[in-house]
C-alpha positions as CSV (number, residue, x, y, z in Angstrom):
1,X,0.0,0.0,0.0
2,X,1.4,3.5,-1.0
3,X,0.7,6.6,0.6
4,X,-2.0,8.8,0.6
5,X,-1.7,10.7,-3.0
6,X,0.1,14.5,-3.3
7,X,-2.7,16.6,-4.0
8,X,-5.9,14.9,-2.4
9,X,-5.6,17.2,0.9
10,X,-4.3,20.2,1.9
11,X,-1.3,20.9,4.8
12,X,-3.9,21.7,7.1
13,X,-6.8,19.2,6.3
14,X,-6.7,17.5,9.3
15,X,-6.8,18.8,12.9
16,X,-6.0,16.9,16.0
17,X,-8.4,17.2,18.7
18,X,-8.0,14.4,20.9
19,X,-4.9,15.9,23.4
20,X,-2.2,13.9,24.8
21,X,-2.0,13.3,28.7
22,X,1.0,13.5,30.9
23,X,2.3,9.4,31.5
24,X,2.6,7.7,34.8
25,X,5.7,8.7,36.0
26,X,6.4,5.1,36.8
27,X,5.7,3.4,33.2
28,X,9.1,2.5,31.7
29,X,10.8,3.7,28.6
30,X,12.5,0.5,27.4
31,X,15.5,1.7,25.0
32,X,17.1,-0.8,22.2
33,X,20.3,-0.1,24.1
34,X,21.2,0.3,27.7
35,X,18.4,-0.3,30.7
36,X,14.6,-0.1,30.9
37,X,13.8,3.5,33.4
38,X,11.1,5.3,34.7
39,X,9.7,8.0,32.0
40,X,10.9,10.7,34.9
41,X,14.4,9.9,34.8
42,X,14.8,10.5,31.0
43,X,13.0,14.0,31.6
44,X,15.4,15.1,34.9
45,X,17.5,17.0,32.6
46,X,15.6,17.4,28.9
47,X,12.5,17.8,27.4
48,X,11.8,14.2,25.1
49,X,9.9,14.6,21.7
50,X,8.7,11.3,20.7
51,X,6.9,10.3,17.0
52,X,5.5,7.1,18.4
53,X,4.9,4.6,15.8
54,X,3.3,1.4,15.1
55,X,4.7,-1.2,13.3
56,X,2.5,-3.3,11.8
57,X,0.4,-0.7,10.1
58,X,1.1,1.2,6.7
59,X,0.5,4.4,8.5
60,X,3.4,4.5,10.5
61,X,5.8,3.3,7.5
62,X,4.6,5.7,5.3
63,X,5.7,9.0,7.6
64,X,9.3,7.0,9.2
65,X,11.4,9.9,6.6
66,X,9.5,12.5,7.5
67,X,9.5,11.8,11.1
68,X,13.3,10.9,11.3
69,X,13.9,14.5,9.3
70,X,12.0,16.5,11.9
71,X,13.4,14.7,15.0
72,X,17.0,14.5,13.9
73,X,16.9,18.6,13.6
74,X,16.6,18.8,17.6
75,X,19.8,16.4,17.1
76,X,21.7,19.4,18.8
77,X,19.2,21.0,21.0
78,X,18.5,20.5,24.9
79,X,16.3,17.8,24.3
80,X,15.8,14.3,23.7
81,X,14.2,13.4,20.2
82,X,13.3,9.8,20.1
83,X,11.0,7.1,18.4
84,X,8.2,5.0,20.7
85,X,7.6,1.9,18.8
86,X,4.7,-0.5,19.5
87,X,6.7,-3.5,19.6
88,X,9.7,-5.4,20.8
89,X,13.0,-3.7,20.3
90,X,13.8,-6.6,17.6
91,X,10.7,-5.3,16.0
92,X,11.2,-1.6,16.6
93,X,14.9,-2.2,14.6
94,X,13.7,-3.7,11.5
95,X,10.8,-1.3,11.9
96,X,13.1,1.5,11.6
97,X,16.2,0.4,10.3
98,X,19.2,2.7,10.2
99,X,16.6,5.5,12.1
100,X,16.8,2.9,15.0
101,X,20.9,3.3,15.1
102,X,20.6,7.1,14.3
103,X,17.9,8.0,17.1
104,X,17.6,7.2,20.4
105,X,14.3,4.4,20.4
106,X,12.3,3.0,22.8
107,X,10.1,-0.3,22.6
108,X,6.9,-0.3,24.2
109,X,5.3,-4.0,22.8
110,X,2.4,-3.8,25.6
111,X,2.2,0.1,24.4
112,X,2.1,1.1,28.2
113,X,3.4,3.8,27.4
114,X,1.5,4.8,24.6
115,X,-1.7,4.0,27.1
116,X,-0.3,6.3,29.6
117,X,-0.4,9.2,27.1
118,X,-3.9,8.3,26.3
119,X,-3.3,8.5,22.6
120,X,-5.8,7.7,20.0
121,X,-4.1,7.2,16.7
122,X,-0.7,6.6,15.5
123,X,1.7,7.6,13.7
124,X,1.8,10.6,16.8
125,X,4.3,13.3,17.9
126,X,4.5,14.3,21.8
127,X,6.9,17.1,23.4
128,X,7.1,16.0,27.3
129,X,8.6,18.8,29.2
130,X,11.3,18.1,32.7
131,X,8.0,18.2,34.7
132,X,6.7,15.1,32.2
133,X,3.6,17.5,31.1
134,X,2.6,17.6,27.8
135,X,3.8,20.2,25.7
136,X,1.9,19.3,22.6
137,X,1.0,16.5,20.5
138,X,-0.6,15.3,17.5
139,X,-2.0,12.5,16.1
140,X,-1.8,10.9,12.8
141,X,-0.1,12.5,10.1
142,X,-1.7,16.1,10.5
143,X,1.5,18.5,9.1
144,X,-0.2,21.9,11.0
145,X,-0.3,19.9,14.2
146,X,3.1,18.3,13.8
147,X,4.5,21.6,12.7
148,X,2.9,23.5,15.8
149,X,4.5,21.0,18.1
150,X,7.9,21.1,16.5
151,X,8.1,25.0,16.8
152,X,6.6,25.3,20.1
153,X,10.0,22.7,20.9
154,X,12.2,24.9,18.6
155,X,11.1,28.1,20.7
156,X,11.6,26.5,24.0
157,X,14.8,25.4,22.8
158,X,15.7,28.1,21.3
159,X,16.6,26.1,18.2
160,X,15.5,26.4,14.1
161,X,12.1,24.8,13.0
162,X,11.9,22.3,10.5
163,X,9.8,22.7,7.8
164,X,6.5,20.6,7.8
165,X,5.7,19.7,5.4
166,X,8.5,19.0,3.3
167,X,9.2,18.0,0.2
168,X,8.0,14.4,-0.9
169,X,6.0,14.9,2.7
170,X,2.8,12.6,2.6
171,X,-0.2,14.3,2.6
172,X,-2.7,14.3,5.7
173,X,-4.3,11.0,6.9
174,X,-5.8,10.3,10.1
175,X,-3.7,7.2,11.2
176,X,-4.7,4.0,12.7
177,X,-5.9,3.4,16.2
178,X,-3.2,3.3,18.8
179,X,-4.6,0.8,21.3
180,X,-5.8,-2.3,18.7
């Protein structure tokens, strides 16, 4: 299956109106590499931006450039940009590929995570601040929403926005549901 077709919808055909909650601060972030933690110690020091994805659906595979382009400009900034994939970390890996080595990823195969911040659809984008509140989100592939999030972060970070969309950007599409 392809992605939705340039043209069909606008930048700003979709808006996100289900909101993101803060997570437990007890549900673990279970990285490829290194040890499983808390989600409040990998906010003590920087803000995290996560695209949480799912792996078995087309959704999520169609937005994995885009989504590794806007996170790997906050590369250099005081925060932590990082995937959240709805599987094991063998399945987050060949998911991603080279993105999993590039970006710091976290596997969440009961997607405890993904139920602590309540979301609805996937592919998403969440900015957690040090306090692990919500920032912003958006769900599904919704450019305005993901471009609002991403320069809120590039304010608070002082740092450059990317631009969403880009070129060769999919267009707008809701996603698929987060929880099935």
């Amino acid at each position: 299956m392809t992605p939705p077709q340039v043209g069909v919808l606008g930048p700003d055909a979709l808006r996100s109106v289900l909101v993101a909650t803060a997570p437990p601060p007890d549900v673990s972030l279970n990285p490829l590499t290194g040890d499983a933690r808390p989600a409040e110690d990998w906010v003590t020091t920087f803000h995290l931006v996560l695209v949480v994805l799912d792996p078995y659906t087309y959704e999520s595979s169609w937005i994995i450039e885009t989504a590794g382009r806007i996170l790997t400009n906050f590369g250099g900034a005081d925060c932590r940009p990082a995937w959240l994939v709805a599987g094991t970390p063998e399945q987050a890996a060949t998911f991603l590929g080279p993105w999993s080595e590039q970006l710091l990823t976290f596997s969440d195969p009961d997607r405890e995570m993904i139920k602590g911040l309540s979301l609805q659809h996937l592919p998403a984008i969440v900015h957690l601040n040090q306090k692990l509140e919500v920032e912003g989100s958006s769900e599904g592939w919704n450019p305005a929403g993901w471009r609002e999030v991403a320069n809120t972060l590039a304010d608070q970070m002082s740092w450059s926005q990317p631009i969403i969309p880009g070129p060769g950007d999919p267009n707008p599409y809701e996603g698929s549901p987060a929880l099935s």
